[in-house]
C-alpha positions as CSV (number, residue, x, y, z in Angstrom):
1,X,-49.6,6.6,-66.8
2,X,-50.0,9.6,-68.9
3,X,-53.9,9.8,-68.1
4,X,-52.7,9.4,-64.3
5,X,-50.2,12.2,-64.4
6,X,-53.1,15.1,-66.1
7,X,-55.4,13.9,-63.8
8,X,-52.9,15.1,-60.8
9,X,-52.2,17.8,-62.9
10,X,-55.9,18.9,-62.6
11,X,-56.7,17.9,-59.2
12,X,-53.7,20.5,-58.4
13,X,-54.8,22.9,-60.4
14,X,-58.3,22.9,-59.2
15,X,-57.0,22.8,-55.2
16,X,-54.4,25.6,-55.9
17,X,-57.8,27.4,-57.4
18,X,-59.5,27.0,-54.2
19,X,-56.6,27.7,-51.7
20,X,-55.7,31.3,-54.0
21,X,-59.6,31.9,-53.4
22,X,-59.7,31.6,-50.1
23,X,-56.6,33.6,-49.7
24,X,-57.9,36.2,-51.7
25,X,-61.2,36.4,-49.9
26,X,-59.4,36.5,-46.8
27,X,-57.5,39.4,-47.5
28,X,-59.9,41.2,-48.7
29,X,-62.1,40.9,-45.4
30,X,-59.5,41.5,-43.4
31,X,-58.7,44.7,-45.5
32,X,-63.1,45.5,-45.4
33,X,-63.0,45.6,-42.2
34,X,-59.8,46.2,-40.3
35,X,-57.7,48.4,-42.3
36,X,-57.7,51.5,-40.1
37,X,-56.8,49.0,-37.2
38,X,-53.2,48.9,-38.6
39,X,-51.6,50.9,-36.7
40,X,-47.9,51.7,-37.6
41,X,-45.6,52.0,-34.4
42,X,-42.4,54.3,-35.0
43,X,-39.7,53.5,-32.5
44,X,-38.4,56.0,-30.0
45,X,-35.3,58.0,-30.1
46,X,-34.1,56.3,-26.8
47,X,-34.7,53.1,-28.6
48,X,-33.2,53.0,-31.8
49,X,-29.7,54.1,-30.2
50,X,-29.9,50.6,-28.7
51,X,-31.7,48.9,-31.4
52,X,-28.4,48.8,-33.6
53,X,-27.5,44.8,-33.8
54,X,-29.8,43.3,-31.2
55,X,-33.3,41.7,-31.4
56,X,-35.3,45.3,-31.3
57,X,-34.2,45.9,-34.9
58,X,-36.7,42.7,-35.7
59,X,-39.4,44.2,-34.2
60,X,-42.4,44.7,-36.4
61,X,-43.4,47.8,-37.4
62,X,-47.0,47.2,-37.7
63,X,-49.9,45.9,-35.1
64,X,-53.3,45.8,-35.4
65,X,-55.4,47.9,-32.7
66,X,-58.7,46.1,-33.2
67,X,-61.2,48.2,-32.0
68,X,-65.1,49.3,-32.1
69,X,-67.6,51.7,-32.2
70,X,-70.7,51.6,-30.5
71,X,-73.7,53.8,-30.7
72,X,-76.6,54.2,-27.9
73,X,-79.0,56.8,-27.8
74,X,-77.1,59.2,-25.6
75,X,-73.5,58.3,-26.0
76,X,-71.2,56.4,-28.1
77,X,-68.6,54.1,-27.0
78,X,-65.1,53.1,-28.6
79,X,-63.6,49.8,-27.6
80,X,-59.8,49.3,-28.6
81,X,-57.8,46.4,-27.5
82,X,-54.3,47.7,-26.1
83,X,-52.3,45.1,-24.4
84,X,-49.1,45.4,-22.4
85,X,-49.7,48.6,-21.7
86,X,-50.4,51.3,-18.8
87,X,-53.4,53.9,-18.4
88,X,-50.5,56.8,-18.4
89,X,-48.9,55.6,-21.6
90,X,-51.9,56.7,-23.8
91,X,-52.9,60.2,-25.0
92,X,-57.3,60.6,-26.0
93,X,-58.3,64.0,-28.0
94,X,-61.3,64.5,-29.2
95,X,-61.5,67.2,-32.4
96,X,-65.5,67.3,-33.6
97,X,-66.3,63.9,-34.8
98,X,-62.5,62.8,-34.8
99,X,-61.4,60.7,-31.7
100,X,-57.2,60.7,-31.7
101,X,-55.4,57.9,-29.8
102,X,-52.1,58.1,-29.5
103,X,-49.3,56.1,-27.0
104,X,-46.2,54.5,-26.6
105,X,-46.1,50.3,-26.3
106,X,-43.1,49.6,-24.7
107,X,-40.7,46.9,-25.0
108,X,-39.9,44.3,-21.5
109,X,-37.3,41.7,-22.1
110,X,-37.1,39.2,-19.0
111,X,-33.6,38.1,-20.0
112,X,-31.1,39.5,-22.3
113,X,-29.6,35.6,-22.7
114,X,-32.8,34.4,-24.7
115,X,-33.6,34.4,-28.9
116,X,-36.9,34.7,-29.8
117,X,-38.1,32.3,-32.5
118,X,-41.1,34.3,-33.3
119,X,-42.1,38.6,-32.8
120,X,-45.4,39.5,-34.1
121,X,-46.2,42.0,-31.2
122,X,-45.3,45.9,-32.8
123,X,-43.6,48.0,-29.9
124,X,-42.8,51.9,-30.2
125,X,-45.4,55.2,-30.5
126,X,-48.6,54.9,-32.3
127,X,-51.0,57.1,-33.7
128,X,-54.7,56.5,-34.7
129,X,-57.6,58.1,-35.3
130,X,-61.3,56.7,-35.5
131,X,-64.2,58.1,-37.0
132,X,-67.3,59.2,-34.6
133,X,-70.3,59.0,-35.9
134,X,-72.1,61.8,-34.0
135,X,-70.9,65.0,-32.8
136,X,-69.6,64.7,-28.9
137,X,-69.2,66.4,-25.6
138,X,-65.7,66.1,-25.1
139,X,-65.6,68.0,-21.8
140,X,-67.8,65.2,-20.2
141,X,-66.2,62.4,-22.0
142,X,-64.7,59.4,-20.0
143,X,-62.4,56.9,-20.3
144,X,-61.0,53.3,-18.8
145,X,-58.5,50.6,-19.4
146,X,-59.2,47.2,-18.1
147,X,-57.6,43.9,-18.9
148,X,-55.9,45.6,-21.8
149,X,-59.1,47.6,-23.3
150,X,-59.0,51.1,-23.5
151,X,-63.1,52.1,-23.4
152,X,-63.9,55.7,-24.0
153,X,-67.5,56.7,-23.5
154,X,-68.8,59.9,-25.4
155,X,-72.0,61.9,-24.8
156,X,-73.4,63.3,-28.2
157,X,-73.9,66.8,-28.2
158,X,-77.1,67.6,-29.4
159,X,-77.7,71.1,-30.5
160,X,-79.6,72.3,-33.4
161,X,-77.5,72.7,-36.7
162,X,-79.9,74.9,-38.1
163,X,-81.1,78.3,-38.0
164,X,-83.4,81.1,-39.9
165,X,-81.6,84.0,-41.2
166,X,-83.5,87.1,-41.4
167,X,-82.6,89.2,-44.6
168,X,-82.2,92.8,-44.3
């Protein structure tokens, strides 16, 4: 009996081993690669006057904004996946190799009789900003938002960084 229980005790052991490790290599992928996706939402002034004892007081906080970059040879392309939202509720700027999304996710309830039993969706203003790799022409930049993608394409600028200074 005694030999059965340590036997159980180590067959535990060596799952709850292999369970922590996955875990932990989990997280740390999903901090590798998607940590500038978290995007925190802050709620709206309109908002939190009603927010005080109802359901919008559970809303999360954060969201991710999964999103990409792509490089070609003459432009680069961002990706971000935005649902449940408009075209007019997002703000682009474009500051050297900085691209600067900004917006407002807004919150729809169909009925105010219903409780939700689970709210992972993040509602309220959001900031990012994503990294270019190459210089862009901003004035000749475009964008598009299609079944809840915002694509921004970005012609690189090429000019020469360098010059010859003559000594007097």
């Amino acid at each position: 009996m005694l030999d059965n229980l340590k036997l159980a005790g180590k067959n535990i052991g060596r799952e709850l081993s292999r369970t922590w490790e996955n875990l932990s290599e989990g997280w740390r992928e999903l901090l590798s690669r998607g940590s500038s996706s978290l995007t925190h939402f802050s709620s709206s002034k309109d908002e939190a006057l009603t927010q005080s004892g109802s359901t919008l007081a559970t809303f999360p906080r954060w969201g991710l904004l999964a999103g990409e970059v792509e490089e070609m040879d003459k432009e680069i392309i961002v990706r971000v996946e935005v649902p449940g939202m408009e075209k007019d509720d997002f703000s682009i700027t474009v500051e050297g190799n900085l691209l600067y999304l900004s917006g407002e996710k807004r919150y729809e309830r169909e009925s105010r009789d219903s409780t939700y039993h689970v709210m992972e969706r993040a509602y309220g203003s959001f900031h990012r900003s994503i990294q270019l790799p190459h210089n862009v022409d901003a004035d000749r930049a475009q964008a598009s938002y299609k079944n809840g993608v915002l694509s921004i394409r970005l012609p690189k600028v090429f000019s020469e960084s360098s010059r010859t200074i003559k000594l007097s």
